[in-house]
C-alpha positions as CSV (number, residue, x, y, z in Angstrom):
1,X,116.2,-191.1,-17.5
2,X,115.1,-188.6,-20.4
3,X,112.3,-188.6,-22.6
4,X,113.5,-187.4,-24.9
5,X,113.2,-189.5,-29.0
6,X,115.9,-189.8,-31.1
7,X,116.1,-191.2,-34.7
8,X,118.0,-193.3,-37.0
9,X,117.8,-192.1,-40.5
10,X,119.3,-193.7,-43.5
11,X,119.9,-192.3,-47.3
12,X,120.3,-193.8,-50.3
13,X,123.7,-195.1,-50.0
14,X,122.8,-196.7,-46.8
15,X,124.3,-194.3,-44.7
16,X,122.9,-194.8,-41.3
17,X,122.9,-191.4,-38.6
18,X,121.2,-191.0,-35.0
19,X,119.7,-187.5,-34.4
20,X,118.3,-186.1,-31.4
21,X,115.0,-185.0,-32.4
22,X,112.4,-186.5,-34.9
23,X,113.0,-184.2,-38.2
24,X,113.9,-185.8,-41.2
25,X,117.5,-184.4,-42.9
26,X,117.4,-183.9,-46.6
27,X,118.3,-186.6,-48.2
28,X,117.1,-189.4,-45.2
29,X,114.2,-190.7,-43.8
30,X,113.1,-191.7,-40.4
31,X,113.9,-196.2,-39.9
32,X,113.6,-196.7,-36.6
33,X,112.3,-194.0,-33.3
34,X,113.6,-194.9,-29.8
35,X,116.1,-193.6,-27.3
36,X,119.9,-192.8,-28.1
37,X,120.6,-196.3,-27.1
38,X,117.9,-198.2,-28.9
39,X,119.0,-195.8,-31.8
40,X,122.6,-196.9,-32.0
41,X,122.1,-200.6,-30.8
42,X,119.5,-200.6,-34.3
43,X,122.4,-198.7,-36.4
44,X,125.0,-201.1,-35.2
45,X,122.9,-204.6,-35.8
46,X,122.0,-203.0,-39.4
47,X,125.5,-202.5,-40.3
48,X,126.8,-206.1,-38.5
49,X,124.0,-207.7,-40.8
50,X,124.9,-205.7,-43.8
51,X,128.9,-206.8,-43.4
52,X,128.0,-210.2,-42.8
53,X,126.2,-210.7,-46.0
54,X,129.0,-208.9,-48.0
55,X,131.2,-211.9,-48.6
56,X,127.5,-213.6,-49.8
57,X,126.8,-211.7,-52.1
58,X,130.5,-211.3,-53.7
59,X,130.5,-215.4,-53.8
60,X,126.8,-215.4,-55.5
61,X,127.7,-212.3,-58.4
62,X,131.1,-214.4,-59.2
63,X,129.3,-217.7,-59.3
64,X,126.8,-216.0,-61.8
């Protein structure tokens, strides 16, 4: 298996990428360092948690 780090960067709009080296792209910062697979397993249980809260927070801002 490779050595190699990867990176999961997110920007402001929560826009989550994996890139293959350890460079921040304009516009996102570094979240999490790992392999490719550690990278996407993070980006996919970030955006599971974020979906699963959605419907929360709609039901709170109408209840306000």
């Amino acid at each position: 298996m490779s050595d190699k780090n990867y990176t999961a960067q997110v920007n402001n709009f929560d826009n989550i990428i994996v890139c293959g080296d350890e460079v921040e792209r304009v516009g996102y910062i570094i979240v999490f360092t790992g392999s490719y697979k550690e990278c996407l397993t993070y980006k996919f249980f970030i955006l599971q948690a974020k979906s699963n809260c959605e419907p929360k927070r709609k039901i709170l801002e109408n209840n306000s």
